[in-house]
KOLDONU-297356 format. One record per residue (C-alpha): residue number from 1; residue in one letter; x, y, z. Coordinates in steps of 0.25 Angstrom, whole numbers, plus 5000, padded with zeros to 4 digits. Layout:
// residues N
@pos: NUM, code: A, X: X, Y: Y, Z: Z
...
// end
This chain:
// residues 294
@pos: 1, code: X, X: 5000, Y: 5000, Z: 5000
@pos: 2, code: X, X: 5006, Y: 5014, Z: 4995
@pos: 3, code: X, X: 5003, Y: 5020, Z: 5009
@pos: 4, code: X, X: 5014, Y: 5032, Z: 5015
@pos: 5, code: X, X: 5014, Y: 5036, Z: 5030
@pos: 6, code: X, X: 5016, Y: 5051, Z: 5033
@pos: 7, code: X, X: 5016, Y: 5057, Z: 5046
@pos: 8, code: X, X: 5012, Y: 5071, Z: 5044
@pos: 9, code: X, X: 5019, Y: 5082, Z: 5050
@pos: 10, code: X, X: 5023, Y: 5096, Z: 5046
@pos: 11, code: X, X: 5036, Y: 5092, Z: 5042
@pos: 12, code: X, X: 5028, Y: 5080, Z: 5032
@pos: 13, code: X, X: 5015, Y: 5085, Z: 5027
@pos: 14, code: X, X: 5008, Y: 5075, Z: 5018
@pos: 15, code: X, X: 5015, Y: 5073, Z: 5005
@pos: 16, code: X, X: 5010, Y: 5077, Z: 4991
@pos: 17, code: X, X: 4998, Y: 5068, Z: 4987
@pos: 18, code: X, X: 5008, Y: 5061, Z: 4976
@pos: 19, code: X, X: 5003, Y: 5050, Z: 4964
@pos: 20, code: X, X: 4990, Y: 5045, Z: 4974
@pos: 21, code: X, X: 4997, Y: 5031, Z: 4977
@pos: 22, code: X, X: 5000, Y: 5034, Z: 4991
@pos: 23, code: X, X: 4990, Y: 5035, Z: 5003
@pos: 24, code: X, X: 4996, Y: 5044, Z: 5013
@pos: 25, code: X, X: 4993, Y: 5039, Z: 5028
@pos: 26, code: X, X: 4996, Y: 5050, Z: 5036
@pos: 27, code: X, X: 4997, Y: 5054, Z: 5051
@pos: 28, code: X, X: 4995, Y: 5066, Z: 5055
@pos: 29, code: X, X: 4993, Y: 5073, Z: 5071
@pos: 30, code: X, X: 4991, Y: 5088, Z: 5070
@pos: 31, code: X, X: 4996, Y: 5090, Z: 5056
@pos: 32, code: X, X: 4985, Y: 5096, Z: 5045
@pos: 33, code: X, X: 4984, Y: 5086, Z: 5031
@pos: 34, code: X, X: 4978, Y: 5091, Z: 5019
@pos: 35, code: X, X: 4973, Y: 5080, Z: 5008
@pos: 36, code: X, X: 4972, Y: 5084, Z: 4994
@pos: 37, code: X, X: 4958, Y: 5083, Z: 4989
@pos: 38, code: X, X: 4959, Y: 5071, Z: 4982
@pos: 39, code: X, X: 4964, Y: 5062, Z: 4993
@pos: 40, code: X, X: 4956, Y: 5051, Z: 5001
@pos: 41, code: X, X: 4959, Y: 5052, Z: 5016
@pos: 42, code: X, X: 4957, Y: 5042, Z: 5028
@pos: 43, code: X, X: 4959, Y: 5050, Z: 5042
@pos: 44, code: X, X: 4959, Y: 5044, Z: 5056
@pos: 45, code: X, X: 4961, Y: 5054, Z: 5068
@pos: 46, code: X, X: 4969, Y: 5046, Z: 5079
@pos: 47, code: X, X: 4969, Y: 5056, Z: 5089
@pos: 48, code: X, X: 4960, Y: 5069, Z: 5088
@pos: 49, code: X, X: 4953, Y: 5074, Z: 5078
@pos: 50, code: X, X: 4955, Y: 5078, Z: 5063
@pos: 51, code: X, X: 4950, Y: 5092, Z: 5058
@pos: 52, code: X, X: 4948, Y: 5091, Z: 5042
@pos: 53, code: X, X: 4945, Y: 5100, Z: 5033
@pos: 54, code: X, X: 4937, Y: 5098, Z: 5018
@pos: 55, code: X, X: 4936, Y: 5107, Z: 5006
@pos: 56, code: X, X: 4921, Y: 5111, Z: 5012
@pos: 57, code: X, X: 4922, Y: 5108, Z: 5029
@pos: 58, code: X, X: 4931, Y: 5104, Z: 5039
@pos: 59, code: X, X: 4927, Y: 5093, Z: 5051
@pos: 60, code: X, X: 4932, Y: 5083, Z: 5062
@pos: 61, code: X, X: 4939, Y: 5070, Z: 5061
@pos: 62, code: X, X: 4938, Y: 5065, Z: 5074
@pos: 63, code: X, X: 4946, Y: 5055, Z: 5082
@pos: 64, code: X, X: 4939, Y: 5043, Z: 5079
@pos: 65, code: X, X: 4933, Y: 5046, Z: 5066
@pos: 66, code: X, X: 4940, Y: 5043, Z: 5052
@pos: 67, code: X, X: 4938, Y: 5048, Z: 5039
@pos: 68, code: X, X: 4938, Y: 5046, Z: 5024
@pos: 69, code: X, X: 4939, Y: 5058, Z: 5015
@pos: 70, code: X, X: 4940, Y: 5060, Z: 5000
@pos: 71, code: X, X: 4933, Y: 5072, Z: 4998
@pos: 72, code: X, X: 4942, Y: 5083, Z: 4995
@pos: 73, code: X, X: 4954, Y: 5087, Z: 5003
@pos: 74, code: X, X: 4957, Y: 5088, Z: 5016
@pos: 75, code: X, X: 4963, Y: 5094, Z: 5028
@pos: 76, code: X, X: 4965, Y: 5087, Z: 5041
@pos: 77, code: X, X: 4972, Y: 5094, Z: 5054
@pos: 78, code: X, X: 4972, Y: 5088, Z: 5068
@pos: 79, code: X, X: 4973, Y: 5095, Z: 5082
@pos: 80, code: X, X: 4988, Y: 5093, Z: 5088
@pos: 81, code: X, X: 4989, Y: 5079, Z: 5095
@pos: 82, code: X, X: 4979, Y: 5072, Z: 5084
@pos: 83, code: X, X: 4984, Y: 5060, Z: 5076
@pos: 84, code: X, X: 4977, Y: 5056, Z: 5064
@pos: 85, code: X, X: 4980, Y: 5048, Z: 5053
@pos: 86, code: X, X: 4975, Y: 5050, Z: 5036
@pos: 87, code: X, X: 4975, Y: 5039, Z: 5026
@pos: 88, code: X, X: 4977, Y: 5048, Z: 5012
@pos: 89, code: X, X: 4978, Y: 5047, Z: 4996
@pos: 90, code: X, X: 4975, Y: 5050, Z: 4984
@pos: 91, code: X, X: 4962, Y: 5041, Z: 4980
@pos: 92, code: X, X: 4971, Y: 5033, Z: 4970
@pos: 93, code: X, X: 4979, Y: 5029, Z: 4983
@pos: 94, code: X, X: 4967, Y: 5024, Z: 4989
@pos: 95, code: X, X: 4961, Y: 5017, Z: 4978
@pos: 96, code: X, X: 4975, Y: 5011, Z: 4976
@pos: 97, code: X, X: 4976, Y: 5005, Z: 4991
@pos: 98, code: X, X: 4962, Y: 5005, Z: 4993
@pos: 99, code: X, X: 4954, Y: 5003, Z: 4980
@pos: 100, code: X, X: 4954, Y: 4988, Z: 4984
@pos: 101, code: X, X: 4947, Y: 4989, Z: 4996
@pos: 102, code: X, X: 4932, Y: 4988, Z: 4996
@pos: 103, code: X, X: 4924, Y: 5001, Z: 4994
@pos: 104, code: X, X: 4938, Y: 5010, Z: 4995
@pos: 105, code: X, X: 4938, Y: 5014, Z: 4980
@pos: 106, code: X, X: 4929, Y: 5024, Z: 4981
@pos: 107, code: X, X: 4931, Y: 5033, Z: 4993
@pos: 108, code: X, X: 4920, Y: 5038, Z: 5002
@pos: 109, code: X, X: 4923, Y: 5048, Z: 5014
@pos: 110, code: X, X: 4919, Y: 5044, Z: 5027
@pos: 111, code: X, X: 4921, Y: 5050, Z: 5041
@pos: 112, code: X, X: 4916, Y: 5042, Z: 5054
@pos: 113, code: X, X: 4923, Y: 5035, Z: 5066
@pos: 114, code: X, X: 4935, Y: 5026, Z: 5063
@pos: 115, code: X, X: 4933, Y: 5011, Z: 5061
@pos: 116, code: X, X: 4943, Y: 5007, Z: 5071
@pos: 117, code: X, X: 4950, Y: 4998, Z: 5062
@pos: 118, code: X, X: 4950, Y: 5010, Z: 5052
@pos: 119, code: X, X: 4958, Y: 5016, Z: 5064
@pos: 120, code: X, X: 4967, Y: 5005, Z: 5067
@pos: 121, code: X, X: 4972, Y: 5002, Z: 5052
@pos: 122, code: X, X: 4975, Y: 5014, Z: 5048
@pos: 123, code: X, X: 4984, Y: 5017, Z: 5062
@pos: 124, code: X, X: 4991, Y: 5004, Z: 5060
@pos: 125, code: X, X: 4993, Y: 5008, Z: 5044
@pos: 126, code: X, X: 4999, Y: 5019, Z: 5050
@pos: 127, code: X, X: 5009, Y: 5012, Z: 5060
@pos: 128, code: X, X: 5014, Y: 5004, Z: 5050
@pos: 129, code: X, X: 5016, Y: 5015, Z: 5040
@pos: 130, code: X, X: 5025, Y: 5024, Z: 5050
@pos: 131, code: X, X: 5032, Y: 5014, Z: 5053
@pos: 132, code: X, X: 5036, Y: 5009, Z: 5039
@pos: 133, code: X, X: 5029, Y: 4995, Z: 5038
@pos: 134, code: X, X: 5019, Y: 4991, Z: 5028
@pos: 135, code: X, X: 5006, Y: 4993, Z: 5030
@pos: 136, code: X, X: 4991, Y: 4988, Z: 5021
@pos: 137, code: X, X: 4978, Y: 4994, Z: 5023
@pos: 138, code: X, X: 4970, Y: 4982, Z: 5019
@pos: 139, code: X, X: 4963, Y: 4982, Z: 5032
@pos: 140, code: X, X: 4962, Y: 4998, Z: 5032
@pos: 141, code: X, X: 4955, Y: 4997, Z: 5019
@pos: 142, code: X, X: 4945, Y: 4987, Z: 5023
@pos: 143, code: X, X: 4940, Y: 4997, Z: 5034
@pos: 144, code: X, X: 4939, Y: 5009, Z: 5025
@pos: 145, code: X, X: 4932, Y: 5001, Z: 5015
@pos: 146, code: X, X: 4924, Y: 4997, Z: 5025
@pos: 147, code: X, X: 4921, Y: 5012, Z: 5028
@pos: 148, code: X, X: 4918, Y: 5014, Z: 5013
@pos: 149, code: X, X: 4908, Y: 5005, Z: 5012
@pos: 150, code: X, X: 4899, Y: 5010, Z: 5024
@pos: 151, code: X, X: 4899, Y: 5022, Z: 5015
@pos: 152, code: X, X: 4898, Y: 5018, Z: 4999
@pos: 153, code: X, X: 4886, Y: 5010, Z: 5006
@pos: 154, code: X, X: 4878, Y: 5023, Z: 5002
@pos: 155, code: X, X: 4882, Y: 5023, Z: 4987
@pos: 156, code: X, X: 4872, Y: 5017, Z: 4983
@pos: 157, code: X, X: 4863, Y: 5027, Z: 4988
@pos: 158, code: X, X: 4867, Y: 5040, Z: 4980
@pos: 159, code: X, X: 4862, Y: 5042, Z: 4969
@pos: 160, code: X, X: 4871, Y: 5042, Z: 4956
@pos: 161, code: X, X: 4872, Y: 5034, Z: 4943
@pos: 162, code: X, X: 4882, Y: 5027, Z: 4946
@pos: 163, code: X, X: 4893, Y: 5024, Z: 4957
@pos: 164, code: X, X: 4902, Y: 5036, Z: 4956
@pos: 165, code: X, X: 4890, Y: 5046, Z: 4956
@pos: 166, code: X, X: 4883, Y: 5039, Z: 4969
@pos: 167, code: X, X: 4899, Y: 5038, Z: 4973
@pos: 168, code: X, X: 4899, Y: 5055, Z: 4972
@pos: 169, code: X, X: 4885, Y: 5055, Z: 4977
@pos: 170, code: X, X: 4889, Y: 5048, Z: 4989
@pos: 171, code: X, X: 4902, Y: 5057, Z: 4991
@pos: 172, code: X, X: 4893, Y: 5069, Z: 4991
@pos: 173, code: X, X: 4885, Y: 5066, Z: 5001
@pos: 174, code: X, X: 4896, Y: 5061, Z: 5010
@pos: 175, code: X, X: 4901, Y: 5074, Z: 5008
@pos: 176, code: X, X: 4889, Y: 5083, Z: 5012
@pos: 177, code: X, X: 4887, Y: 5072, Z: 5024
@pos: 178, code: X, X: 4902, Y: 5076, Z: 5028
@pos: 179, code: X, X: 4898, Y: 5091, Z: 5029
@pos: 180, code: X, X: 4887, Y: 5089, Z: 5038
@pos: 181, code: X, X: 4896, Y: 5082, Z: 5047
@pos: 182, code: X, X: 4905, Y: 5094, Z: 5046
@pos: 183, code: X, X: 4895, Y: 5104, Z: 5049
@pos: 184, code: X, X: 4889, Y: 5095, Z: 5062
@pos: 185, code: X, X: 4902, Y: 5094, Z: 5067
@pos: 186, code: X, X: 4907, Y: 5108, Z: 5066
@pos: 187, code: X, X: 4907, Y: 5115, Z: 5080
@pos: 188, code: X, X: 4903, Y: 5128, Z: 5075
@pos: 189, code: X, X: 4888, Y: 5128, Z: 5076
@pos: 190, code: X, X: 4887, Y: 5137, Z: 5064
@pos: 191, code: X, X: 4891, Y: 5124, Z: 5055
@pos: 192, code: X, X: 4881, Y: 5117, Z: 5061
@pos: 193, code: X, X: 4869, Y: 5122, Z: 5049
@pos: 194, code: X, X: 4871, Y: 5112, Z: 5038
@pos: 195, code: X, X: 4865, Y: 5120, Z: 5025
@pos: 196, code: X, X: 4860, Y: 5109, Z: 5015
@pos: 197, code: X, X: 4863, Y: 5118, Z: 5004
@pos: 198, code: X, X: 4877, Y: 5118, Z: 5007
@pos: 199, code: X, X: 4878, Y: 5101, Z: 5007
@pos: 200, code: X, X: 4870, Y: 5100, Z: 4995
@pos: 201, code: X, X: 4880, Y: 5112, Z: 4989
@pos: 202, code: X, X: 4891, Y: 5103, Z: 4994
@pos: 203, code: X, X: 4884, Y: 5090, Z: 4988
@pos: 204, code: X, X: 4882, Y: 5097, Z: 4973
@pos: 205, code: X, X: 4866, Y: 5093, Z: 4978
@pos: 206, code: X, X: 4855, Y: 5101, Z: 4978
@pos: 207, code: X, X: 4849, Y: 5101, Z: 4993
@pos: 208, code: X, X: 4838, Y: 5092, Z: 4989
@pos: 209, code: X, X: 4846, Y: 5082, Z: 4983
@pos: 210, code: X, X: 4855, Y: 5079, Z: 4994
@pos: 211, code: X, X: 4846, Y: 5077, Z: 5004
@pos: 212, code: X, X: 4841, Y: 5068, Z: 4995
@pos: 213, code: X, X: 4853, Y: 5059, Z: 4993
@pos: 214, code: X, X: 4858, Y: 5062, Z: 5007
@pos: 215, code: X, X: 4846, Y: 5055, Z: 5010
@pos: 216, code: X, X: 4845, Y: 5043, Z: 4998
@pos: 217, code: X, X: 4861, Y: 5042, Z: 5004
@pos: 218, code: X, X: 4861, Y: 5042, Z: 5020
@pos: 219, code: X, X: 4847, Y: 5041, Z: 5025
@pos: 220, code: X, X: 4845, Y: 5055, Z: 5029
@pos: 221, code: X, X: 4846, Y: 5070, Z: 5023
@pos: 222, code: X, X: 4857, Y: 5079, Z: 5025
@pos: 223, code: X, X: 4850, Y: 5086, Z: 5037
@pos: 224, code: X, X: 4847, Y: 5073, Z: 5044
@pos: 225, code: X, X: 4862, Y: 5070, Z: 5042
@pos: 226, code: X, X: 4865, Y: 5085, Z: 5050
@pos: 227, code: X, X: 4853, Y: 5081, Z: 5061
@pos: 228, code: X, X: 4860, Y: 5067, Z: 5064
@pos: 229, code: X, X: 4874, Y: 5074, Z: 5065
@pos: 230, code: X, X: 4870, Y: 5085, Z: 5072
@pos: 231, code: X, X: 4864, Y: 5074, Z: 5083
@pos: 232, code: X, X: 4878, Y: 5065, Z: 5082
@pos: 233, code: X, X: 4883, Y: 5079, Z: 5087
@pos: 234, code: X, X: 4875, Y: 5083, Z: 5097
@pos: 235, code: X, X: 4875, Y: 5069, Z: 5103
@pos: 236, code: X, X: 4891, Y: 5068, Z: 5102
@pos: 237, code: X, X: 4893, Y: 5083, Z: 5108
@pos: 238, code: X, X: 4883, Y: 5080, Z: 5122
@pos: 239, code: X, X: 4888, Y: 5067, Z: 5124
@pos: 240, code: X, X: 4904, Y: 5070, Z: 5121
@pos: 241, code: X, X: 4906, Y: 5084, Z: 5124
@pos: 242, code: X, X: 4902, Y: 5094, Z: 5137
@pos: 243, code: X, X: 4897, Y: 5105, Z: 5126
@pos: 244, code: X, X: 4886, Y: 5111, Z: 5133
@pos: 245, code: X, X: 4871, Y: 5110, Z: 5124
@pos: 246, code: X, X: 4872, Y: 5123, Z: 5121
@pos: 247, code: X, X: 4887, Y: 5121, Z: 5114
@pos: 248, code: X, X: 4881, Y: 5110, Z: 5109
@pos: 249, code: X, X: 4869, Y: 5116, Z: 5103
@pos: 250, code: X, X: 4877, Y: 5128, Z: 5095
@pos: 251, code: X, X: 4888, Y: 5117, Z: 5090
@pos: 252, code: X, X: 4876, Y: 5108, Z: 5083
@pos: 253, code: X, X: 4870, Y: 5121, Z: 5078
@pos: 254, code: X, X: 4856, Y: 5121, Z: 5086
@pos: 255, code: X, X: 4848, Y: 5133, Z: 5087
@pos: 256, code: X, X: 4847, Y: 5134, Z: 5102
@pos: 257, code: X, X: 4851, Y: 5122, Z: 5114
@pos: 258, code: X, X: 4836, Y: 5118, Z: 5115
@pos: 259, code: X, X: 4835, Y: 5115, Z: 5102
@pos: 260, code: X, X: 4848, Y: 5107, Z: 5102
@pos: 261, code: X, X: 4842, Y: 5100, Z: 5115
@pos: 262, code: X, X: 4828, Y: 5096, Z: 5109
@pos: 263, code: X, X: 4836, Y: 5089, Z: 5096
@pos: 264, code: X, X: 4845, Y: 5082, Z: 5105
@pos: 265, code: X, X: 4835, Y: 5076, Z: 5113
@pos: 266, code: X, X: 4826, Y: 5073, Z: 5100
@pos: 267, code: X, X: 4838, Y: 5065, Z: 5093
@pos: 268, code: X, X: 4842, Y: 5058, Z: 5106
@pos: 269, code: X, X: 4833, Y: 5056, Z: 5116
@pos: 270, code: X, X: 4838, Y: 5064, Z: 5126
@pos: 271, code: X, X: 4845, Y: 5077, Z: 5131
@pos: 272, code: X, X: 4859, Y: 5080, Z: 5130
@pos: 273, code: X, X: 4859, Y: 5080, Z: 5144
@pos: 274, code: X, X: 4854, Y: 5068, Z: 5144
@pos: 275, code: X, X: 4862, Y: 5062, Z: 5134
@pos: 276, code: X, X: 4875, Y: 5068, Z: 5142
@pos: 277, code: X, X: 4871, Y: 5060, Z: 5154
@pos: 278, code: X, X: 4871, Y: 5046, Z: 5146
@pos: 279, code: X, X: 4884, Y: 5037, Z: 5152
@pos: 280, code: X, X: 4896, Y: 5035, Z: 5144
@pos: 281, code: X, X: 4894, Y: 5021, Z: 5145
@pos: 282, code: X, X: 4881, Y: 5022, Z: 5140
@pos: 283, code: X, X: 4882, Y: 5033, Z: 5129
@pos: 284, code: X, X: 4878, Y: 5026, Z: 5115
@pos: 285, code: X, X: 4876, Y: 5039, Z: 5103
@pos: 286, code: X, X: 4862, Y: 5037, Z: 5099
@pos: 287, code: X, X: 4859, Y: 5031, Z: 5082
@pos: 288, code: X, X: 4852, Y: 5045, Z: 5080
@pos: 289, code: X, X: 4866, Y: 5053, Z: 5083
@pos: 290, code: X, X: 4875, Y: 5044, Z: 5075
@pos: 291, code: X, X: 4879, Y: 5049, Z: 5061
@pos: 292, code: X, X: 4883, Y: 5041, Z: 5050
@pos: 293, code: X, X: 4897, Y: 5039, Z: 5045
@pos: 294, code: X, X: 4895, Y: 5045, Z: 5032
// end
């Protein structure tokens, strides 16, 4: 496998993008890392999280999550202390060591919580690569084919005559479901308005004809998407932060606390108070605030 090891650093920023044989596994701690727009990129935060930054918005890797990204360039700068790691190439270099692989020929982007034996092979590839042994990825290319597959299950419902047109169906609304994530995540509350004008603008869809699809595709409209996140949200920040209601209330973008209390107890069942009190031991996130990998 064609597959270089580089440590990055200030004094070793990532070499030129070269022929595409190579994929790059790179390591990185505080260092920023700019991908050129055509490159496919698999990146693991190990310790803290990852900011990144797209051609149309910016988001959080988290420590725990991983992600999949072949949607135009991007920047990657971690806080002092982190250490995260990036699989990267030109898509020749992935359809050279991957194309083999079930599912892996075709890219998808996906972003969710890290298998942990995605995890685990790509740490060990990276051992053995700093230390100068040889290193395959066969089993690392059985989990990411796995990952593809959860997401090219939904294929065959965009609409397209043919497989490449669902294919850029698909990608489209991935993309317009990974700027709804970006704007329910933001902690400046006047993100927190999703116009559907702007995602279908984004789409190249009129606003009619994605909610449409969005729905044909995933089950629910765009909104509903935003609703659902919103609640993932509001259920993470009373049970995993000490942010007061109110702090709460402005980050998610509600017009007033009451309001923000009465949809809380609608979605779950109980207040936040309520659900603040619940023991560790017996915490369990409720279905209605789980969001969807893509």
């Amino acid at each position: 496998m064609a597959l270089r090891y580089h440590a990055l650093s200030a004094s070793a920023p990532l070499p030129p993008p070269g022929d595409g044989q190579w994929l790059q596994l790179i390591a990185a701690g505080d260092e920023a890392l700019r991908l050129p727009r055509d490159w496919i990129s698999l990146l693991l935060p190990l310790r803290g999280d990852l900011q990144l930054q797209g051609s149309d918005c910016q988001w959080l890797l988290r420590n725990g999550q991983a992600q999949l990204w072949c949607a135009g360039p991007l920047s990657a700068q971690a806080a002092r202390g982190s250490l995260w790691l990036c699989l990267a190439g030109h898509p020749d270099a992935w359809a050279r060591h991957f194309g083999n692989a079930h599912a892996l020929h075709e890219q998808l982007p996906w972003q969710h919580s890290a298998p942990r034996l995605l995890r685990r092979q790509l740490v060990r590839l990276a051992r053995r690569l700093r230390d100068g042994q040889s290193a395959g990825a066969d089993l690392l290319a059985v989990v990411l084919g796995d990952q593809q597959l959860a997401i090219a299950a939904r294929l065959p419902r965009c609409r397209g005559r043919n497989k490449p047109h669902r294919r850029q169906t698909l990608l489209r609304l991935l993309h317009v479901r990974h700027l709804v994530r970006c704007h329910v995540d933001a902690d400046d509350e006047s993100e927190s308005a999703i116009d559907l004008a702007w995602l279908a603008e984004r789409a190249h869809y009129s606003s009619g004809h994605l909610i449409r699809i969005h729905r044909e595709v995933f089950g629910e409209t765009p909104s509903e998407y935003v609703a659902r996140l919103r609640s993932a949200r509001a259920w993470r920040l009373v049970r995993e932060t000490a942010m007061p209601v109110g702090e709460i209330t402005q980050a998610l973008g509600f017009e007033s606390q009451s309001a923000f209390c009465r949809a809380f107890k609608h979605t779950f069942g109980m207040t936040a108070t309520q659900a603040r009190r619940i023991p560790a031991h017996a915490f369990q996130m409720p279905a209605e605030a789980t969001p969807c990998a893509a």
